[in-house]
N, C-alpha and C positions, 0 to 999 in steps of 0.2 A: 777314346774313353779313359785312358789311365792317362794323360793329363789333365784330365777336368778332375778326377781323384786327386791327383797332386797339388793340384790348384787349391782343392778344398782341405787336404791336411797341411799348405802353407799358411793358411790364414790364423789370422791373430785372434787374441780375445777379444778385443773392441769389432773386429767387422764379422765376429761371431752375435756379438751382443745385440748390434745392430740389425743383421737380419729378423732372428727371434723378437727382440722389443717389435721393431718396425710393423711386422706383419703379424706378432698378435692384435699391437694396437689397433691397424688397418680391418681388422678382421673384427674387434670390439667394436668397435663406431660403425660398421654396418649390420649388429643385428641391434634390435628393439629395446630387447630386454639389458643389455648388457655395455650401451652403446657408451656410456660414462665413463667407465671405467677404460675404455680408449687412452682416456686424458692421461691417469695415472701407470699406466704402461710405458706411453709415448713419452712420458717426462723419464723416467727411468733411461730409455734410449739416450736420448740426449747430451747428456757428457762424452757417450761414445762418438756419437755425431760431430760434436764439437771439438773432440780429439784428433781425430782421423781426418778433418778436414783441415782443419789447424796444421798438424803436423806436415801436412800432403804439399799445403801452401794452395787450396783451394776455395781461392777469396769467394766465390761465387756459392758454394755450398755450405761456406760456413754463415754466411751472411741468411742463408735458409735455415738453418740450424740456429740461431739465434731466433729468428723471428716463429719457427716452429715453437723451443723454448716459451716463450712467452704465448702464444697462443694456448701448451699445453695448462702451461700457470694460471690463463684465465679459463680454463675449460672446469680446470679443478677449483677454482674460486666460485664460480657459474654454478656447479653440479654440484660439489658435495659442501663447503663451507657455504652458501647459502640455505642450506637442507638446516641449520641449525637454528636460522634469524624466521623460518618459516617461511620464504620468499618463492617455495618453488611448490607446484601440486603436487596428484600422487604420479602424474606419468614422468615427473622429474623434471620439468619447464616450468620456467615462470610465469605466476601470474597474470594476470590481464586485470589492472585496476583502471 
């Protein structure tokens, strides 16, 4: 047990940053009401993400971390910047023309 406490007062800001982003996001995109707002959490994470794998030299999770990235950027384009052009109803999905 007082290694895993060790483990957890070693760690840095970014893989601080990233648990909290990570698993509020995770946690927004599975309830109803609030499930938007995921986007904007998860894009927050993300420099962390692309730091810490950057730096680690882990070509495989940064390559996730970019593509993440951009999923979040069009999550937030999807959800809240088309709420302005009127494209989305009230449960926050678009249209059916």
């Amino acid at each position: 047990m007082n290694e895993i406490v060790k483990l957890f007062l070693s760690m840095d800001i970014s893989q601080i940053c990233i648990i909290l982003f990570s698993c509020i996001s995770i946690f927004l995109f599975s309830t109803k009401k609030y499930y938007r707002y995921g986007f904007i959490v998860g894009i927050c994470g993300q420099p962390f993400w692309l730091y810490a794998s950057y730096t680690s030299k882990q070509l495989g999770v940064f390559i996730v971390a970019v593509w993440f990235t951009f999923s979040h950027i069009r999550g937030i384009r999807n959800h809240f910047l088309s709420i302005s052009k009127g494209e989305l109803n009230e449960q926050g999905t678009e249209k059916n023309n």
